[in-house]
C-alpha positions as CSV (number, residue, x, y, z in Angstrom):
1,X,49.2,-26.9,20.5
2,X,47.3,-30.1,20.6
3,X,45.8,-32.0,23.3
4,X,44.0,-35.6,23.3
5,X,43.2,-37.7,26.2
6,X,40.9,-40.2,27.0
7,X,38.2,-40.7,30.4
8,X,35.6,-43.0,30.7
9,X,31.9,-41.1,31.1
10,X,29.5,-42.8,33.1
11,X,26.5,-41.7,31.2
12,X,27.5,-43.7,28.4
13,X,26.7,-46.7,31.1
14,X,23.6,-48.9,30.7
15,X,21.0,-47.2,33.4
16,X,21.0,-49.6,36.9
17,X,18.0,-52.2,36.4
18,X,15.7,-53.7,38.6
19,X,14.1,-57.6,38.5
20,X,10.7,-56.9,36.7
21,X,7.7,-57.6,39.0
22,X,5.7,-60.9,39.2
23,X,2.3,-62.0,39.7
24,X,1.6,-62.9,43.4
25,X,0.7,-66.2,44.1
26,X,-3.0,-67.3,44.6
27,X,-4.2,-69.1,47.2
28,X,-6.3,-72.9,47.0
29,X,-9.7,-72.8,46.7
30,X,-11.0,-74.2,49.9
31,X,-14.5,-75.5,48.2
32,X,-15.9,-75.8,44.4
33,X,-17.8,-72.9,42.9
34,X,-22.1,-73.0,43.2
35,X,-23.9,-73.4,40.0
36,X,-23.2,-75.3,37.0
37,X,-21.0,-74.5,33.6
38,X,-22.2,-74.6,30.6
39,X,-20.8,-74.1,27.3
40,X,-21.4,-70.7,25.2
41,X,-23.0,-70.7,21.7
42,X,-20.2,-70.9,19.4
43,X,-19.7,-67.1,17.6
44,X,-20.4,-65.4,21.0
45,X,-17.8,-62.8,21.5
46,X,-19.7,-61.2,24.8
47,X,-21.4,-61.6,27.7
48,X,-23.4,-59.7,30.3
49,X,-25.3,-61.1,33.9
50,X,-28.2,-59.3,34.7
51,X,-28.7,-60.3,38.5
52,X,-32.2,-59.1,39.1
53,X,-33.3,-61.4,36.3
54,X,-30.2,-63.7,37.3
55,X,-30.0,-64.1,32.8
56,X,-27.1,-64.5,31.0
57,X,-26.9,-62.7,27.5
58,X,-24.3,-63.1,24.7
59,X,-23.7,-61.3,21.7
60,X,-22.7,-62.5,18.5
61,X,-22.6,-62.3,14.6
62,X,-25.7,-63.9,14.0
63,X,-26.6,-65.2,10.4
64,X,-25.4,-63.6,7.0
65,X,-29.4,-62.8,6.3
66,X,-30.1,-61.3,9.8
């Protein structure tokens, strides 16, 4: 004897998804930054403040004979 039948199995199902999470939104900026901006040397690929001396210091390549 022989039997076949067919049933649906619900872990064949796609898993039950949620919408991914989103940044939150930030809010104005009541007044411009202190200080002034000034443009990095170019090849710098770090940085570190050191705020007892309040000096910025970058990192770089340097030149091919250095």
């Amino acid at each position: 004897m022989l039997l076949t039948g067919c049933s649906s199995n619900p872990a064949d199902a796609p898993p039950p998804t949620i919408a991914p999470a989103r940044a939150a939104d930030s809010p104005p900026a009541a007044a411009g930054m202190p200080g002034t901006v000034f443009p990095l040397a170019a090849g710098a690929v770090a940085a570190v403040y050191d705020d007892a001396t309040r000096s910025l210091v970058t990192l770089g390549a340097g030149a091919p004979d250095r």
